[in-house]
N, C-alpha and C positions, 0 to 999 in steps of 0.2 A: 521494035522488039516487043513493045507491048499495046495493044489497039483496046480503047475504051471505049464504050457504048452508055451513055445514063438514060433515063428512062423513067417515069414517073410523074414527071412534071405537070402542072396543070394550074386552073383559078380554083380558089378555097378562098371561104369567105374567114374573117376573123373570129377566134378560136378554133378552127379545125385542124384537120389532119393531113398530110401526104408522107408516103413514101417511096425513097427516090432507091430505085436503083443502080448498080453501074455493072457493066457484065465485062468481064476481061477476058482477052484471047491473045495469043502469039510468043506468050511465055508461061513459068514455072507463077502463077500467081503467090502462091506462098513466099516467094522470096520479095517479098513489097511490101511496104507500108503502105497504108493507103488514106489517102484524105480527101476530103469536102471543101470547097472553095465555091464564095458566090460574090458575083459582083453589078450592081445596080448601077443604073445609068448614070454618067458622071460622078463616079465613084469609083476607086482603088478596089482591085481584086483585093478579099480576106477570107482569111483563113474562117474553117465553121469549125471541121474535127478531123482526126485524126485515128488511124487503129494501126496498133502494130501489127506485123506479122503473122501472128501466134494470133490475136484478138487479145491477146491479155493486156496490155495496156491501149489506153483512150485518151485521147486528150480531146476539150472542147473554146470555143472562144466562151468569153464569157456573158456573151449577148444570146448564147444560146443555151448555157446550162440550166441542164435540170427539163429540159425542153427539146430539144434534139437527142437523139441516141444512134450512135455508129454501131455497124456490128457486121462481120463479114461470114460466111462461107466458103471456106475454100475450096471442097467438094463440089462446087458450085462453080467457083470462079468468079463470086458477086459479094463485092459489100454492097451496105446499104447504108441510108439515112433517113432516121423513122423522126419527123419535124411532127407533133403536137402543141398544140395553144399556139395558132401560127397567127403572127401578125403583118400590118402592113407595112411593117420594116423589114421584114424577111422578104418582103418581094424585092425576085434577082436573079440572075441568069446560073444556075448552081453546078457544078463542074466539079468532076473527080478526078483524082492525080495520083501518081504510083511513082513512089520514090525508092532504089535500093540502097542500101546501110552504107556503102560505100559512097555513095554519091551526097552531094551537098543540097541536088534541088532536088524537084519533081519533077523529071526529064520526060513524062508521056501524061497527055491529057487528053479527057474525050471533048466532044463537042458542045456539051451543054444542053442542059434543059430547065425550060422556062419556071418558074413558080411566081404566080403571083395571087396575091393577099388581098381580098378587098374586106373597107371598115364595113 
């Protein structure tokens, strides 16, 4: 119902910048929440952030606050994640998920793309 694409991805050295896109097709984007998930090698997928619907509410993990920032377009059909002061624990394979209100998971996810952090 809903096909993800992210996009952004690359090496950044510590302190710097990337951001990630994720571009959505095959539904009504507005009706989704949308989040950020990264997961490093031999390590559990986790959660980064979160945007509602609307953009009015955010949530973030808290290894990333104050440090990451979600923010979507729905005119676009794109959130993002705008990741500054990046370090080499953010390096991870970062992945976007669209959840609708009804539902309990994040039933569509794209493929992923890379980020990594060198000291």
């Amino acid at each position: 119902q809903v096909q993800l694409v992210e996009s952004g991805g690359g090496w950044v050295q510590a302190g710097g910048s990337l951001r990630l896109s994720c571009a959505a097709s095959g539904s009504t984007f507005s009706n989704y929440l949308m989040g950020w998930f990264r997961q490093a090698p031999g390590k559990e997928r986790a959660f980064v952030a979160l945007i509602s619907e609307t953009g009015a509410r955010t949530n973030y993990a808290d290894s990333v606050k104050g440090r990451f920032t979600i923010s979507r377009d729905n005119a676009k059909n794109t959130v993002y994640l705008q990741m500054n002061s990046l370090q080499p624990g953010d390096t991870a394979l970062y992945y976007c998920a669209a959840k609708r209100a009804i539902r309990p998971d994040y039933d569509y996810w794209g493929q992923g793309t890379q980020v990594t952090v060198s000291s």
